[in-house]
Backbone as JSON, one array per atom type, in Angstrom:
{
  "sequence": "XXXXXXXXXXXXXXXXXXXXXXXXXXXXXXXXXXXXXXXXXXXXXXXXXXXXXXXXXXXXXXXXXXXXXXXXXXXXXXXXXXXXXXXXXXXXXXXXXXXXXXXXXXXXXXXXXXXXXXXXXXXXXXXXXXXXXXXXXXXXXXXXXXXXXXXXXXXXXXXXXXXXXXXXXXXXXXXXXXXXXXXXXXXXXXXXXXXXXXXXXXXXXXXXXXXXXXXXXXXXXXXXXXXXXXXXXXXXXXXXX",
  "N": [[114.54, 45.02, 126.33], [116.75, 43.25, 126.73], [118.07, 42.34, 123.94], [118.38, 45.05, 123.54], [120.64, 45.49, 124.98], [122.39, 43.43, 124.64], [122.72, 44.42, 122.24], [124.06, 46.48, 123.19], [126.27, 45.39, 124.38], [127.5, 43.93, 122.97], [128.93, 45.99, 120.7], [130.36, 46.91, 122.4], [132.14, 45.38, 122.57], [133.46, 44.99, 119.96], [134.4, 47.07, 119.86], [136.38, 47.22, 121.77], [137.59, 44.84, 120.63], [138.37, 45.97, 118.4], [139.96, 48.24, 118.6], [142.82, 50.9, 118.84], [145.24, 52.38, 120.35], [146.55, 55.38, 121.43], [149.53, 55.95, 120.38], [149.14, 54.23, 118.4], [146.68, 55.23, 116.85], [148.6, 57.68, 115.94], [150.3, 57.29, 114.36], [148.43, 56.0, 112.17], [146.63, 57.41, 111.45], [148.64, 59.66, 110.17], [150.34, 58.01, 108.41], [148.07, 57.66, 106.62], [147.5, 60.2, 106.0], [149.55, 60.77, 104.33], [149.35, 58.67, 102.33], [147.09, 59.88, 101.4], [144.72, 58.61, 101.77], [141.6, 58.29, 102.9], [139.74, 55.76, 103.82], [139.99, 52.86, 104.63], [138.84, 50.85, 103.12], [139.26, 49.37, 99.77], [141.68, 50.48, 97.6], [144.23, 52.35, 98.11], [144.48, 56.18, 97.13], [147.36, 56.78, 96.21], [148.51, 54.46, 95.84], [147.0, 53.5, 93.14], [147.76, 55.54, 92.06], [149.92, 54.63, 91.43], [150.21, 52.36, 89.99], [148.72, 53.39, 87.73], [150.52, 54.97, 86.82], [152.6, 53.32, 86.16], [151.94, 51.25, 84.32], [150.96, 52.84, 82.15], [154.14, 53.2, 82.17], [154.79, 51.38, 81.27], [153.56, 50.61, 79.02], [154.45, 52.56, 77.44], [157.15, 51.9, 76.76], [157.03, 49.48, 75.22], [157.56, 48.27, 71.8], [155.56, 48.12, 69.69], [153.17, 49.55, 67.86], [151.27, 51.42, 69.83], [150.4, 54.12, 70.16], [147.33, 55.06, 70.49], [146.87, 53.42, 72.71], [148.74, 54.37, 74.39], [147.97, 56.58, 74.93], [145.51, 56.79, 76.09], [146.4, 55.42, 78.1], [147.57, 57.42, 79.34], [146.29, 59.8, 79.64], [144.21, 58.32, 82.18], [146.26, 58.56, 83.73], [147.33, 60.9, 83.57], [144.04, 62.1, 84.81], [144.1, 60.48, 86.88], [146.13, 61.58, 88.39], [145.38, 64.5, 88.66], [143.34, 63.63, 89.95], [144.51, 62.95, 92.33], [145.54, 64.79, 93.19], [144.38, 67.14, 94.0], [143.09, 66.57, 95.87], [145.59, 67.17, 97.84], [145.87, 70.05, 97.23], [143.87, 70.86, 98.26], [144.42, 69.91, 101.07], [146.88, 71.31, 100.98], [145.93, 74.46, 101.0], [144.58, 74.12, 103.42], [146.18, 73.86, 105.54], [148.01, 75.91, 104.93], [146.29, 77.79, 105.69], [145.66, 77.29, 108.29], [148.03, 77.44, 109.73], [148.16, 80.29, 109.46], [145.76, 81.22, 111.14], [147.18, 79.96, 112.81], [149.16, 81.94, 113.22], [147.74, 84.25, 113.78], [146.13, 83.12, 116.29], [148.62, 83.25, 117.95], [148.95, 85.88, 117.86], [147.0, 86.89, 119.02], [147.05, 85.98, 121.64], [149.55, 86.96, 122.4], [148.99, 89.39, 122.43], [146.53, 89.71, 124.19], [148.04, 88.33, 126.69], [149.05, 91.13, 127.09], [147.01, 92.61, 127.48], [146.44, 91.12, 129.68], [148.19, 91.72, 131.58], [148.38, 93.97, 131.37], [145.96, 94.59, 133.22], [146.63, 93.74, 135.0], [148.18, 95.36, 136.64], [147.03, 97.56, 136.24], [145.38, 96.41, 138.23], [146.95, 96.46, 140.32], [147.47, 98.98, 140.68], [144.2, 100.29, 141.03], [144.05, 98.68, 143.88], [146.14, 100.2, 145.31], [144.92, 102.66, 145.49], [142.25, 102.24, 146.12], [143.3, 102.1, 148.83], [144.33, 104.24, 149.76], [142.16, 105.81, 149.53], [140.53, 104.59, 151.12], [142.39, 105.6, 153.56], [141.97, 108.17, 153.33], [139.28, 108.54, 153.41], [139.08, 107.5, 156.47], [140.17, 109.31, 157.22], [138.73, 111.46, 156.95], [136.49, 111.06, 158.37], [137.03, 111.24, 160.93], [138.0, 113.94, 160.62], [135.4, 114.69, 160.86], [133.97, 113.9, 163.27], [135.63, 115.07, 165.0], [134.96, 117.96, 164.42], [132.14, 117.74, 165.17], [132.47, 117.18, 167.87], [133.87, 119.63, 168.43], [131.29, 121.34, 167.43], [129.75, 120.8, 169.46], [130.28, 121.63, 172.01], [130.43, 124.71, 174.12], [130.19, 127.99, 172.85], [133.02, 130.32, 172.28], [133.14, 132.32, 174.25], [131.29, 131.78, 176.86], [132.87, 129.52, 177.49], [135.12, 131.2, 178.25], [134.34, 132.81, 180.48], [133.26, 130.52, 181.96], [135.92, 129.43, 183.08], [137.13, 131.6, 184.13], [135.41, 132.05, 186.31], [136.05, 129.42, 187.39], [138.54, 130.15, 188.08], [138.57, 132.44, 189.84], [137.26, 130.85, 191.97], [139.17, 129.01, 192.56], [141.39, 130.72, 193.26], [139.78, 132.04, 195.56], [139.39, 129.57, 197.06], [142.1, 128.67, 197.55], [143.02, 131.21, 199.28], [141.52, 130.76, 201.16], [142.49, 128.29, 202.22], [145.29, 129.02, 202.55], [144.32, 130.65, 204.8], [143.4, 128.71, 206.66], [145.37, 127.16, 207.09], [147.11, 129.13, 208.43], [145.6, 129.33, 210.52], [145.32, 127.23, 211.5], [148.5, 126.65, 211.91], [148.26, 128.81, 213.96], [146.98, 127.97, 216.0], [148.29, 125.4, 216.88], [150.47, 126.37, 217.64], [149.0, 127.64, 219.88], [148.17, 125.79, 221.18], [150.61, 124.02, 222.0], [151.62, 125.98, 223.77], [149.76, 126.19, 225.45], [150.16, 124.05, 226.53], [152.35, 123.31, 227.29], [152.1, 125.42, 229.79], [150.53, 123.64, 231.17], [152.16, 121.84, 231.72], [153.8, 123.48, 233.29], [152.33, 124.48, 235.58], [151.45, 121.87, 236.42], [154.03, 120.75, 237.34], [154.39, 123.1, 239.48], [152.41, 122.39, 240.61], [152.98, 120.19, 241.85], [155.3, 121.01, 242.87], [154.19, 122.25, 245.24], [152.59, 120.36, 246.73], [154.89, 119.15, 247.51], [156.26, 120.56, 248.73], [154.47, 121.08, 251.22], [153.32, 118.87, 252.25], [156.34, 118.39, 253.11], [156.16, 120.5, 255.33], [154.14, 119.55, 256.7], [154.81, 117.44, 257.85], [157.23, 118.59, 258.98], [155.88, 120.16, 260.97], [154.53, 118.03, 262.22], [156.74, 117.32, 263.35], [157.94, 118.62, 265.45], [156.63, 118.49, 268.44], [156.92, 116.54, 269.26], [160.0, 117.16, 269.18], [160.13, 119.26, 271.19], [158.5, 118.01, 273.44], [160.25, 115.9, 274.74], [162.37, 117.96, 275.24], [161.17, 119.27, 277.36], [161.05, 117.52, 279.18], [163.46, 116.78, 279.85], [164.09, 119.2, 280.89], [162.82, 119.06, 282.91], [163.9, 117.09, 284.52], [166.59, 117.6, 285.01], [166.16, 119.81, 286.81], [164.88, 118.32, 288.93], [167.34, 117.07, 290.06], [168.67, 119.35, 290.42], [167.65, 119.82, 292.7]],
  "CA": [[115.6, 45.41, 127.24], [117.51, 42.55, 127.19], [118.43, 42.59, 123.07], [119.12, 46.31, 123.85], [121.8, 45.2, 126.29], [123.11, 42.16, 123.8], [123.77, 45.38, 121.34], [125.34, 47.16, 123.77], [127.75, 44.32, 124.54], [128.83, 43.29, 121.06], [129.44, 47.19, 120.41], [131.76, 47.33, 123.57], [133.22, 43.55, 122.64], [133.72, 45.13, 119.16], [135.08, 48.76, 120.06], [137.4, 46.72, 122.62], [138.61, 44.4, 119.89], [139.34, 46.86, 117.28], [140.07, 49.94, 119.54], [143.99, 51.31, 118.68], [145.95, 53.21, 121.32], [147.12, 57.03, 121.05], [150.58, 56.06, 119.52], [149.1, 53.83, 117.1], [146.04, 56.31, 116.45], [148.49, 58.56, 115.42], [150.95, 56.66, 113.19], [147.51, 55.79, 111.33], [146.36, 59.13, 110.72], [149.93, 60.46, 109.58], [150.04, 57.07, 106.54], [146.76, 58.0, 106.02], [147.39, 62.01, 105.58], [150.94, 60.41, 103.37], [148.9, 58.37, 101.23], [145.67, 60.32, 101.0], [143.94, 57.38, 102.25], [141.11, 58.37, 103.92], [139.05, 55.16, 104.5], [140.2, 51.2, 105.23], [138.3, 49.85, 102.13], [139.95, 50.08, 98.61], [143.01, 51.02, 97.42], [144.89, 53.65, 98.42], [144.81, 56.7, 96.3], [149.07, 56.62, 95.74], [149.01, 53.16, 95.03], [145.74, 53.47, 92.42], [147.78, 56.16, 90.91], [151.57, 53.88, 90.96], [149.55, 51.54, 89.3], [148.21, 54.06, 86.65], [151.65, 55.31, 86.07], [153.44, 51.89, 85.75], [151.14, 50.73, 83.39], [151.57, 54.16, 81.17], [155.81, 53.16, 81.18], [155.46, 49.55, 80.24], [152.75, 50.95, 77.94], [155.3, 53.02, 76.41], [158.41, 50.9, 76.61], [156.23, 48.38, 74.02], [158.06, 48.53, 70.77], [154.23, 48.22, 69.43], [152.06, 50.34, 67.11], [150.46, 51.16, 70.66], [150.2, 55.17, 70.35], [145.92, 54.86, 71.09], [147.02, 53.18, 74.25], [149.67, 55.18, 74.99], [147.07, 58.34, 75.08], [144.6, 56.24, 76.58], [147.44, 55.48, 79.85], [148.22, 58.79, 79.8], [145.25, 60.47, 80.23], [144.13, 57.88, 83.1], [147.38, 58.92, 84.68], [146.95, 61.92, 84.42], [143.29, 62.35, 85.26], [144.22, 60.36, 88.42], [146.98, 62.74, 88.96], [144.74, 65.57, 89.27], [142.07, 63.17, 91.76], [145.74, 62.95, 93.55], [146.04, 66.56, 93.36], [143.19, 67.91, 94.57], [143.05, 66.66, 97.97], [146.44, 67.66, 98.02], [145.87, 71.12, 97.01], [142.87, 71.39, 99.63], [145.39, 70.16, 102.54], [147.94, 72.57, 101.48], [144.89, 75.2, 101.22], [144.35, 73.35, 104.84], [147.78, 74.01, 106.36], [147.91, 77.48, 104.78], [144.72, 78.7, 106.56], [145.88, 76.49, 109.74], [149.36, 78.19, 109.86], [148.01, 82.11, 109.35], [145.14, 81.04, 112.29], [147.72, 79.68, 114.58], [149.78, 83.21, 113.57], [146.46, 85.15, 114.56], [145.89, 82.88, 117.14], [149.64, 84.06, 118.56], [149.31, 87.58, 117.9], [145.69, 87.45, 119.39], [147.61, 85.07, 122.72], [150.73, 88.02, 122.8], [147.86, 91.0, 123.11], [145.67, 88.7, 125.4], [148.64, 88.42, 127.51], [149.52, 91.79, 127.09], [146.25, 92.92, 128.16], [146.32, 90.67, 131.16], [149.81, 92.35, 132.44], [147.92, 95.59, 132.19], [144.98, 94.57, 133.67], [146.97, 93.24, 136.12], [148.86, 96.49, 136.43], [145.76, 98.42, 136.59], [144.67, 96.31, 139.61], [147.55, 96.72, 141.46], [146.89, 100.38, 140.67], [143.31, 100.31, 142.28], [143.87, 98.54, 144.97], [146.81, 101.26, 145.75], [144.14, 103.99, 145.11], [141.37, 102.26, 147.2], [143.72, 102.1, 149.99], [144.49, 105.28, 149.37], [140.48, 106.2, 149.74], [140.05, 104.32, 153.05], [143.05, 106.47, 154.27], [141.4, 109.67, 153.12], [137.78, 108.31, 154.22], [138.17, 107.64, 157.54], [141.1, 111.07, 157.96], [137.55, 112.95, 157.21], [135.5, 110.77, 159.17], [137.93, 111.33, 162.18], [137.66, 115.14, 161.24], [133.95, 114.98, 160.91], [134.0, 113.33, 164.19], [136.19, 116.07, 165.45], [133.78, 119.23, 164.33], [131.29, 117.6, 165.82], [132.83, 117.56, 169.38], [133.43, 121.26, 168.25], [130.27, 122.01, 167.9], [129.14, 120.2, 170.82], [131.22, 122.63, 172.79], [129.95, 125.92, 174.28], [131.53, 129.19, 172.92], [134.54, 130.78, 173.84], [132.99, 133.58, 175.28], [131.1, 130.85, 177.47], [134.43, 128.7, 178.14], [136.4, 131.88, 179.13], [133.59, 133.09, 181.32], [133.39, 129.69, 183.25], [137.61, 129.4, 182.76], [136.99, 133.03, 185.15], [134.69, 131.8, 187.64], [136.41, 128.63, 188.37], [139.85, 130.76, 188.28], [138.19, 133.17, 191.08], [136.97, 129.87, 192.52], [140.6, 128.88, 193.05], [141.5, 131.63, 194.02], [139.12, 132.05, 196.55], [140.1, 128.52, 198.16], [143.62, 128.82, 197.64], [142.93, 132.06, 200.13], [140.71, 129.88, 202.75], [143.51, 127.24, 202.3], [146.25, 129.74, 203.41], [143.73, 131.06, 206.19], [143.07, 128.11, 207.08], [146.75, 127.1, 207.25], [147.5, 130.16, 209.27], [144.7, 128.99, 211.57], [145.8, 125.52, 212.18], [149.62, 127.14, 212.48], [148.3, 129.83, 215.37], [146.42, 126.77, 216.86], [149.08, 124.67, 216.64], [151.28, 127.57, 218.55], [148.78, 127.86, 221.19], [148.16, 124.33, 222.19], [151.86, 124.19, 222.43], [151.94, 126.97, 224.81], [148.99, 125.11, 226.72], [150.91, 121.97, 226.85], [153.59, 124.39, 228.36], [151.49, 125.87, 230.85], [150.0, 123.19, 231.94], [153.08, 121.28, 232.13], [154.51, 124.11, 234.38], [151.27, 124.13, 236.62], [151.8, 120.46, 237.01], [154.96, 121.02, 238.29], [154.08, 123.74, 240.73], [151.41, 121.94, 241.68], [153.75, 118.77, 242.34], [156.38, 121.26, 244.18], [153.56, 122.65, 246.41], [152.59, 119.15, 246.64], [155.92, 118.14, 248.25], [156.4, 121.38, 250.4], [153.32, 121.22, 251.8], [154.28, 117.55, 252.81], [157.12, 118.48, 254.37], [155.82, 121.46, 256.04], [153.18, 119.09, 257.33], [156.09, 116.6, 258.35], [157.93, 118.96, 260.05], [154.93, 120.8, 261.95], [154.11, 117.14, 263.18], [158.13, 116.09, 264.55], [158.09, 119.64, 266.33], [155.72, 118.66, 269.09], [157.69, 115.76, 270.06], [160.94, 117.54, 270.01], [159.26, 120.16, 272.4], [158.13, 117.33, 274.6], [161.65, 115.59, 274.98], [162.78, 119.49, 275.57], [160.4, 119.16, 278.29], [160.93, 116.29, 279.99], [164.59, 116.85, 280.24], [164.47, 120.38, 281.93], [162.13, 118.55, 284.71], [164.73, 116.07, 285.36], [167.48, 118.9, 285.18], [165.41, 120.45, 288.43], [164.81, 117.84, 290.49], [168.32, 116.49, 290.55], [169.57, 120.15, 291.16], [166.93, 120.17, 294.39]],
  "C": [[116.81, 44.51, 127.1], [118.36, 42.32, 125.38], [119.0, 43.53, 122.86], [120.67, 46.2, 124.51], [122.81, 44.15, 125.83], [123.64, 43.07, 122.79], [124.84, 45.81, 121.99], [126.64, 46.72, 123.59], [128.59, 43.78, 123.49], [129.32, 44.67, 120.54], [130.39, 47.47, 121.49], [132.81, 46.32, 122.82], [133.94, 44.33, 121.48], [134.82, 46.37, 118.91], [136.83, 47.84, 120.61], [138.35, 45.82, 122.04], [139.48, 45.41, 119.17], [139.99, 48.34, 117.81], [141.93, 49.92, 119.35], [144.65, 52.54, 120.16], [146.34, 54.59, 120.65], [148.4, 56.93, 120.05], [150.02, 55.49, 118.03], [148.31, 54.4, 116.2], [146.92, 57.04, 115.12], [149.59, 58.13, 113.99], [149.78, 56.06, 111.89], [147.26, 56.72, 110.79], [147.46, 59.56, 109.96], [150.25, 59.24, 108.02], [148.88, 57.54, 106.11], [147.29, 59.57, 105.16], [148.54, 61.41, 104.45], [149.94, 59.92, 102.21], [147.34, 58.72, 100.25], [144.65, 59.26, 101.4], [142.9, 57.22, 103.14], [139.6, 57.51, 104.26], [140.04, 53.39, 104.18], [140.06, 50.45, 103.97], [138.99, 50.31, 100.82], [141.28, 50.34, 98.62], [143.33, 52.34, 97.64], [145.14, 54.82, 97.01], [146.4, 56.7, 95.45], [149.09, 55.63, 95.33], [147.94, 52.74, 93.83], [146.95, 54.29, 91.29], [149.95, 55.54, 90.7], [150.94, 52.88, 90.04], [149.42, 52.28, 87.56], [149.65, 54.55, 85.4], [152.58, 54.03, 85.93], [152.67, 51.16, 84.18], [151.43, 51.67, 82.12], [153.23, 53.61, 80.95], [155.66, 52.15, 80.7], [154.88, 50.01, 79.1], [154.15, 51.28, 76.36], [156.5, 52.04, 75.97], [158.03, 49.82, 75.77], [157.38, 49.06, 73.09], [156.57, 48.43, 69.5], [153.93, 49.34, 69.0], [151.31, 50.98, 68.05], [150.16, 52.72, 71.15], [148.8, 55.23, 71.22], [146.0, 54.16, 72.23], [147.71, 53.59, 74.88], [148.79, 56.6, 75.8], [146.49, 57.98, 76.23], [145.4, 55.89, 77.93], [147.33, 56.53, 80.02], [147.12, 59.68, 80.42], [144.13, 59.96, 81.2], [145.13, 58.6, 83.96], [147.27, 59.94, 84.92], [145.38, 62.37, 84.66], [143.53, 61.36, 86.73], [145.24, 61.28, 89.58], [146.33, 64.18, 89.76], [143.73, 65.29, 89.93], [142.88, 63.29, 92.46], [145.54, 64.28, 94.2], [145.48, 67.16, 94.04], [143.35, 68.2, 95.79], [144.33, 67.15, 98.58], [146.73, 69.26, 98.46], [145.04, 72.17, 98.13], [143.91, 70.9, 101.01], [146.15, 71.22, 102.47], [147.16, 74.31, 101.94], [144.54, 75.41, 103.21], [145.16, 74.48, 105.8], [147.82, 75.57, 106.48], [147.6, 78.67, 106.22], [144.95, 78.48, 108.35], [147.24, 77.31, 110.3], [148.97, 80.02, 110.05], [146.44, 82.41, 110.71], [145.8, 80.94, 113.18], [148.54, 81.42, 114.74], [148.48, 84.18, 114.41], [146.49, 84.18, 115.83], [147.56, 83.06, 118.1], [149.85, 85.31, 119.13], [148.06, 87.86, 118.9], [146.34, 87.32, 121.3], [148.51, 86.41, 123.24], [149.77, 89.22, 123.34], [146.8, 90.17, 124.3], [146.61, 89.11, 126.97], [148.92, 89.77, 127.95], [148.51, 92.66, 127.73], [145.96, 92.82, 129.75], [147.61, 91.39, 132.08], [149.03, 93.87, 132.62], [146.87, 96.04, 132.7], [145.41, 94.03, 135.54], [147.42, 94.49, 137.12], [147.91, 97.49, 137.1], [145.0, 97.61, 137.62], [145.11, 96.23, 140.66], [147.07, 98.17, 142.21], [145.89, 100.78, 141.4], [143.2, 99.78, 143.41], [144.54, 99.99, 145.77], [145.65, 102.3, 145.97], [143.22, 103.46, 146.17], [141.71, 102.26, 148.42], [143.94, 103.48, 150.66], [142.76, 106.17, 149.75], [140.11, 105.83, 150.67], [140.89, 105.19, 153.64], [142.04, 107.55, 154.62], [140.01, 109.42, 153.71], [137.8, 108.95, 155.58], [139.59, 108.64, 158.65], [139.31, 111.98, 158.16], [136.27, 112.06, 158.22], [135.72, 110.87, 160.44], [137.75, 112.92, 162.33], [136.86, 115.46, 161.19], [133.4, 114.91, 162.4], [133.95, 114.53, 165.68], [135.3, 117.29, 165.56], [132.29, 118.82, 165.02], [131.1, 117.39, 167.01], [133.27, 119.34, 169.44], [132.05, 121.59, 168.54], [129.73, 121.64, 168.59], [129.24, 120.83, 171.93], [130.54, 123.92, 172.72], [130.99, 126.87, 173.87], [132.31, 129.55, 173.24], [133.98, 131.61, 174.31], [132.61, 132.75, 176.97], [132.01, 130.07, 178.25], [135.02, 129.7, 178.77], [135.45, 132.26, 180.33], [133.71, 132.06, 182.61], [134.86, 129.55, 184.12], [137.88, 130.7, 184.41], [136.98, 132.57, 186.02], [135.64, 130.76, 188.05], [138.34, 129.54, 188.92], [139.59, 131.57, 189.89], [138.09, 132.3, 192.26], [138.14, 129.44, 193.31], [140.84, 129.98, 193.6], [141.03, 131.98, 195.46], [139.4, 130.56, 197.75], [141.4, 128.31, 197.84], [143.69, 129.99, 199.4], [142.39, 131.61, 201.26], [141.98, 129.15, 203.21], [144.48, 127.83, 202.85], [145.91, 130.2, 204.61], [143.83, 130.13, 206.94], [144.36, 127.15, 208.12], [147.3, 127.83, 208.72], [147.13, 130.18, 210.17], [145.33, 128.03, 212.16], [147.62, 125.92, 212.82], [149.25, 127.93, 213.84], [147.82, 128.6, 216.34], [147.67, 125.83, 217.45], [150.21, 125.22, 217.74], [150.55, 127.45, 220.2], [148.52, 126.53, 222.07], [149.63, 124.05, 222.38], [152.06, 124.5, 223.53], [150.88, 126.72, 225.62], [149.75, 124.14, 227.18], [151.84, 122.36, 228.21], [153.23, 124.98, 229.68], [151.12, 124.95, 232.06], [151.05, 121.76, 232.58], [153.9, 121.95, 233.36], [153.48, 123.83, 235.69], [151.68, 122.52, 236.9], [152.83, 120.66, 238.06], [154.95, 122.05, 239.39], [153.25, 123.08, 241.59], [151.98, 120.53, 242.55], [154.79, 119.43, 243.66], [155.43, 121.61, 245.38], [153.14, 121.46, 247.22], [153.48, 119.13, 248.22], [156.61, 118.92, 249.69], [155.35, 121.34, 251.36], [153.41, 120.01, 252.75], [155.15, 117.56, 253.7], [157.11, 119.5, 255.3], [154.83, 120.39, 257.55], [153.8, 117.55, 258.84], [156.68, 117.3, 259.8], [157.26, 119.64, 260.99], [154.45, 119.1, 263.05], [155.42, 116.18, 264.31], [158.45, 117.16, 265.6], [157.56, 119.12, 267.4], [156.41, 117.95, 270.55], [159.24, 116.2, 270.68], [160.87, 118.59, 271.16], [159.06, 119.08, 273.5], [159.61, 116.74, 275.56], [162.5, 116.83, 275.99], [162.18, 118.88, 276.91], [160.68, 118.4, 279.55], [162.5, 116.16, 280.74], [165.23, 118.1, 280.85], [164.18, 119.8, 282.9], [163.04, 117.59, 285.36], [166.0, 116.83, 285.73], [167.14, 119.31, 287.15], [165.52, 119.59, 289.71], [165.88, 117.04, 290.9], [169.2, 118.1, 291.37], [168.84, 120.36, 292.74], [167.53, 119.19, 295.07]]
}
């Protein structure tokens, strides 16, 4: 465990020394891709093959007998030319293939999109339409609703029949209601003409009342003026004796 954990740490320590940032990443990669250079150790292919070809001009530039080394540069130079080449030939191969992918991968991106606008399109579309289908739903579930308070309903022959009776019905107390009217009006008349009656009787019975009173009045002051009468003939007499 604990040797396990001493690798770890010298593979972090080590990452963390040699570890390059994104800018410098990429300025590595891009000399690299320039000089074909694709590892750390060794010479760089370009400078393997400046080498090859420097050597070939001084070669030549000898004033020397030095044809058999002239060949002998040359065909180093150029067999490193075409190790140059190669990898060259496979990047541009690379690029090619990388360039007519990103076009497909454009044209594929433009119909993608172009799909999505009419997928989009087409779901404005159904929603419209399903809204469109709840309308219409619940119109027939309203007139399903409807026929079924229809037929819940007794016939017309039935409806006009009752429509009759209660019509007669009215009729018939409309006719009480005017009797009844006509009743309470004659009533109405004759307690009146009670009220009247018995308002006159009152009053007769109040005047008999008051003659009777003074009948009774004046039958009781008679007796005395009779006596007075009386009393004043006898004194009449016995002054004329």
């Amino acid at each position: 465990m604990s040797v396990k954990g001493r690798r770890i740490t010298g593979r972090e320590t080590a990452a963390a020394n040699y570890a390059f940032g994104p800018h410098e990443d990429d300025i590595i990669i891009k000399h690299r891709l320039l000089t074909r250079t694709t590892t750390t150790r060794g010479e760089p292919p370009l400078k393997k093959l400046q080498k090859k070809f420097t050597s070939f001009v001084l070669e030549v530039e000898k004033d020397d007998d030095n044809y058999n080394d002239c060949e002998r540069l040359s065909r180093a130079f150029l067999q490193e030319l075409s190790t140059f080449e190669i990898p060259l030939l496979k990047s541009k191969a690379v690029v090619s293939a990388n360039l007519r992918e990103k076009e497909n991968f454009n044209e594929l991106k433009d119909e993608i999109n172009v799909q999505i606008s009419q997928a989009q399109a087409d779901i404005e579309d159904l929603k419209k339409q399903l809204e469109e289908s709840r309308i219409e739903r619940k119109h027939k579930e309203e007139c399903e609703a409807i026929k079924k308070l229809i037929a819940m309903q007794p016939p017309r022959s039935v409806t006009q029949k009752s429509i009759s009776e209660l019509e007669r019905e009215i009729a018939a107390l409309e006719a009480d209601n005017t009797a009844s009217s006509r009743m309470l009006e004659l009533r109405k008349k004759q307690f009146a003409l009670l009220l009247h009656v018995v308002e006159e009787l009152q009053n007769t019975i109040e005047e008999d009342q008051k003659n009777l009173i003074d009948d009774l009045r004046t039958a009781a002051e008679e007796p005395k003026i009779n006596g007075l009468e009386d009393m004043n003939g006898g004194t009449e007499a016995m002054i004329v004796d």
